[in-house]
C-alpha positions as CSV (number, residue, x, y, z in Angstrom):
1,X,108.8,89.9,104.5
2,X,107.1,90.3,107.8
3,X,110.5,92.1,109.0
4,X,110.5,94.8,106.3
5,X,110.1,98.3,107.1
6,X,107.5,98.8,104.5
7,X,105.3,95.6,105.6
8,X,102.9,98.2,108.2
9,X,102.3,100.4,105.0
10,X,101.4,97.5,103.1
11,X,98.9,96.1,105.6
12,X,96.7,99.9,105.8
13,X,97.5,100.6,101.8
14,X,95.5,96.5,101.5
15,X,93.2,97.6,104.4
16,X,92.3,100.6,102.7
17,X,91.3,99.2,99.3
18,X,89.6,96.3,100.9
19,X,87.5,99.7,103.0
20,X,86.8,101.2,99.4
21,X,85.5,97.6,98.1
22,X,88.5,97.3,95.8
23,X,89.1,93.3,97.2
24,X,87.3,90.6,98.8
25,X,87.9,89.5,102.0
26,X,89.2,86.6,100.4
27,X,91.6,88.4,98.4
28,X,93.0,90.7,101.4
29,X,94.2,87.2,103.2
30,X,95.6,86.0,100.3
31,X,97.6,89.4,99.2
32,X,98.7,89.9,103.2
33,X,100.8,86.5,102.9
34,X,101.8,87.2,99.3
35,X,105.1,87.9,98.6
36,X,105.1,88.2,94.9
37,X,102.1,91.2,95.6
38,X,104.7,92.9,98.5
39,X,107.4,92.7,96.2
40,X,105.5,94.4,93.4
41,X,103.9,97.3,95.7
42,X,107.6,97.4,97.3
43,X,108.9,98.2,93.7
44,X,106.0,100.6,93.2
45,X,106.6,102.3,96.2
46,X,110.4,102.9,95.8
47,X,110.0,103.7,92.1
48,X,106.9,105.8,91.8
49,X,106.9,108.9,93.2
50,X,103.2,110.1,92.5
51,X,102.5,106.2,94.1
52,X,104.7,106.9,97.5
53,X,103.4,110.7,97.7
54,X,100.0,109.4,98.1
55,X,100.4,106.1,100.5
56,X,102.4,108.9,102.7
57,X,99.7,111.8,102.4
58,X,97.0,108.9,103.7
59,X,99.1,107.7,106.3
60,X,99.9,111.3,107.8
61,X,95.9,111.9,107.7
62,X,95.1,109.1,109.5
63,X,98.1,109.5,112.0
64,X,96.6,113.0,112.7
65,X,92.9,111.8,112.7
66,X,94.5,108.8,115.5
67,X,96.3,111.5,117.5
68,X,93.2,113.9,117.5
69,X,90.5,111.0,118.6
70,X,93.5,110.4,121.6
71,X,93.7,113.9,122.4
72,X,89.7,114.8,122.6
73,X,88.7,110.8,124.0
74,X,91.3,110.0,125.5
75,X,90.9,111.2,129.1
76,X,87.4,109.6,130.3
């Protein structure tokens, strides 16, 4: 599970909703060693476009928020 290519994406899309209040701290440990949960948001995110379009748009944002911070902070 740990090896898969989509394992990263499933770590920010958990991160995120535990951010918005959507989990417990409790739940987040428990869904980031879960593989029955991976294996459902693996299956959502191969099968549902409108599901895959939106874990992509957030991940492009924050890549370009990261590279921004780098650019403007980066040379102290």
């Amino acid at each position: 599970m740990k090896n898969d290519v989509l394992y990263p994406i499933y770590l920010r899309y958990l991160n995120d909703r535990l951010l918005e209040g959507k989990l417990s701290r409790g739940s987040f440990a428990l869904l980031r060693i879960s593989k029955s949960s991976f294996d459902d948001f693996k299956y959502k995110y191969e099968n549902d476009e409108k599901f895959s379009t939106v874990i992509n748009r957030d991940k492009k944002i924050d890549d370009l928020f990261d590279d921004e911070i780098w650019r403007v902070f980066g040379k102290w």
